[in-house]
C-alpha positions in Angstrom: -11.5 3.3 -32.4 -8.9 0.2 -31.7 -8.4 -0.7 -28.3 -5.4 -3.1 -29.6 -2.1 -1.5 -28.4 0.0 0.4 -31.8 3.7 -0.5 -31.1 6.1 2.6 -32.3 9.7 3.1 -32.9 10.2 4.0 -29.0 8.1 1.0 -27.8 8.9 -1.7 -30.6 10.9 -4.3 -29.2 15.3 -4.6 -30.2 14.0 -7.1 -32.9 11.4 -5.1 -34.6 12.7 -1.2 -33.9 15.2 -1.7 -37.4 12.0 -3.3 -39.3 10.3 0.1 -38.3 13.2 2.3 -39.4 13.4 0.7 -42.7 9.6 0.5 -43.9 9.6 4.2 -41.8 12.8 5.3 -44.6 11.0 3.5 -47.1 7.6 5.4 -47.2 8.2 8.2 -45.1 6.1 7.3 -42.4 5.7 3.8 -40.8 1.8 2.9 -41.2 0.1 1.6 -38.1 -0.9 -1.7 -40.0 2.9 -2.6 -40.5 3.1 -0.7 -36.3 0.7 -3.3 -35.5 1.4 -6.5 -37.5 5.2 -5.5 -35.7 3.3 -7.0 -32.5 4.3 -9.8 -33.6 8.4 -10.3 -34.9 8.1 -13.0 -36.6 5.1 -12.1 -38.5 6.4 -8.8 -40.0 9.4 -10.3 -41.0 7.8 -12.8 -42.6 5.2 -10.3 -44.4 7.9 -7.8 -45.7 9.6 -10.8 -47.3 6.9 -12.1 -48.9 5.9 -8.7 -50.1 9.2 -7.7 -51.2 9.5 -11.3 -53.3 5.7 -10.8 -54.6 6.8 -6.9 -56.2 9.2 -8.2 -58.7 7.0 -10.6 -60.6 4.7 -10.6 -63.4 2.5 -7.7 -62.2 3.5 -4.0 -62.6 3.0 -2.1 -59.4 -0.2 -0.5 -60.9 -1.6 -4.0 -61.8 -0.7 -4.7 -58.0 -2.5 -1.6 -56.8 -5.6 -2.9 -58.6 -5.3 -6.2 -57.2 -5.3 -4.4 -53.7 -8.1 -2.0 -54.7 -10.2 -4.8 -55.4 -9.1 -7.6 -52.4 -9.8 -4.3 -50.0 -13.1 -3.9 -51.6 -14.1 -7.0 -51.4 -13.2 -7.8 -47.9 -14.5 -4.6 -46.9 -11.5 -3.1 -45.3 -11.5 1.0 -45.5 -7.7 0.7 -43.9 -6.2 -0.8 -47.0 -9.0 0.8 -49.9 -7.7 4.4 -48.2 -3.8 3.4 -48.1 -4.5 1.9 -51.9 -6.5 4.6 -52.9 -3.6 7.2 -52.3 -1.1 4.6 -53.6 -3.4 4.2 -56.6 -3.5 7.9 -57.3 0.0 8.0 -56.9 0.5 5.4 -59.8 -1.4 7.3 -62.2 -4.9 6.1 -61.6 -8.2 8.6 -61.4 -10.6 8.8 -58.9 -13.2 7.0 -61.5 -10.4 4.2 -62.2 -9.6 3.4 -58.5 -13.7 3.2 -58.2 -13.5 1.1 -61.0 -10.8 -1.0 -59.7 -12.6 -1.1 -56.8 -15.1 -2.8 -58.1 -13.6 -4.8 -60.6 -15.8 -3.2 -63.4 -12.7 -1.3 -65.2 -13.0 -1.1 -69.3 -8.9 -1.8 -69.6 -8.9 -5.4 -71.0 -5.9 -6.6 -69.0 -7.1 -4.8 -65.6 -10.1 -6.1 -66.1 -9.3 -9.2 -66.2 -6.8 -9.6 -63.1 -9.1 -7.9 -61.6 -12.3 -9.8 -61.9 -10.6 -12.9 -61.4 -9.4 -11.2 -58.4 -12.9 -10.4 -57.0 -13.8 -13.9 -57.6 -11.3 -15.7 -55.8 -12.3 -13.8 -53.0 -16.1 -13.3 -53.2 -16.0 -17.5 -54.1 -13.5 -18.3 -51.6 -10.8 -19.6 -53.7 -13.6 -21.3 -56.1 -13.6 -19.1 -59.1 -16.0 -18.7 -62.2 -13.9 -20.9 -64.9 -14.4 -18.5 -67.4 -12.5 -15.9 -65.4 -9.8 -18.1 -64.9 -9.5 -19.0 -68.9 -10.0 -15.0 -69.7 -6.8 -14.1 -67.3 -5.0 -17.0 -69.6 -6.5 -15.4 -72.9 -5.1 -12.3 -72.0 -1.8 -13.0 -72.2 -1.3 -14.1 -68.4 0.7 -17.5 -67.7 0.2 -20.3 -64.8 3.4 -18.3 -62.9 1.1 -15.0 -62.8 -1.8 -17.3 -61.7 -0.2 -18.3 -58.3 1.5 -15.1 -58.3 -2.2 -13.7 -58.1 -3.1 -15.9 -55.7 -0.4 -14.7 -53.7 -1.0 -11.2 -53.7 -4.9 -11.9 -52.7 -3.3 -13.6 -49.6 -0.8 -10.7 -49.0 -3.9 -8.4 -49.1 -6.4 -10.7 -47.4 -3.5 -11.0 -44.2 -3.9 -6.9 -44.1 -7.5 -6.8 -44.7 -8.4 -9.2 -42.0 -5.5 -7.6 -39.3 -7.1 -4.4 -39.7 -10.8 -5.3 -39.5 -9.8 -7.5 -36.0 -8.3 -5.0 -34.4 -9.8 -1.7 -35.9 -6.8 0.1 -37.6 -7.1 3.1 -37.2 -6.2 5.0 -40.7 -3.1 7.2 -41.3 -3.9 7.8 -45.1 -6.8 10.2 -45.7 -9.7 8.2 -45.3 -11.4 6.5 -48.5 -15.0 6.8 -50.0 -17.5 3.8 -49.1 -19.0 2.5 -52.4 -21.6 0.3 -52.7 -21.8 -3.4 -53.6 -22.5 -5.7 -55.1 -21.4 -6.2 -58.3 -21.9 -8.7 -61.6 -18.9 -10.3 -62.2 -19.9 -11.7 -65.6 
């Protein structure tokens, strides 16, 4: 269980207490990783921008959702695989897709491929396979969605790595563990 102190609307400071209403309005609840990454001002202003920018580019929000899926999976962070898996089912994605997703092993030829290329920007540390790279460009994908990629692998990363520091713990029921690894070939 965290020991790292979960601001709420009562406690959040002047700056961050409208933040907290909105994302609260927004989804109906206010997560504690958005309670916690409010710690910090600065930093959740700064997050909710960059998210809000990153929703209205060249991935759907179910391509998104697999992006996260797979980034969660791959940093092994339950927090954000059991907010995405609910957010995933909510999309229209099965319990055999999401584990899919997860894994970046799903049959759908454009999924597939943002999502491998996914996995291996992570798993390779931002060095991946070049014939993941041309496959996201054969499948329709431009440079624009490249970087755009990139920069929801960082969004996710950020989330991932806040919640395994400080030990989240998980408002969204709590997803299965799934084993690794994977061929990404």
């Amino acid at each position: 269980m965290s020991s790292f102190p979960i601001p709420t609307l009562e406690t959040a400071s002047d700056e961050v207490r409208p933040l907290f209403e909105a994302i609260k309005k927004q989804l109906g609840m206010l997560p504690n990783l958005y309670a916690i990454i409010g710690t910090s001002a600065r930093t959740l202003k700064a997050y909710l921008g960059f998210q809000d920018a990153l929703t209205q580019g060249s991935f759907s929000k179910k391509e998104i959702q697999a992006i996260f899926l797979t980034v969660s999976q791959a940093n092994d962070c339950l927090y954000c695989l059991s907010a995405h898996t609910a957010l995933a089912k909510m999309n229209g994605f099965s319990e055999d897709d999401i584990f899919s997703l997860r894994l970046a092993s799903i049959t759908d030829k454009r999924l597939g491929a943002i999502t491998k290329l996914a996995r291996s920007i992570v798993m390779r540390r931002g060095f991946p396979e070049a014939h993941l790279v041309q496959n996201f460009f054969d499948t329709g994908f431009d440079r624009a969605a490249l970087i755009e990629l990139i920069a929801l692998i960082a969004d996710k990363t950020f989330a991932n790595y806040v919640n395994n520091v400080v030990d989240t713990p998980i408002d969204f029921p709590v997803a299965e563990k799934i084993g690794e690894p994977i061929s990404l070939n």
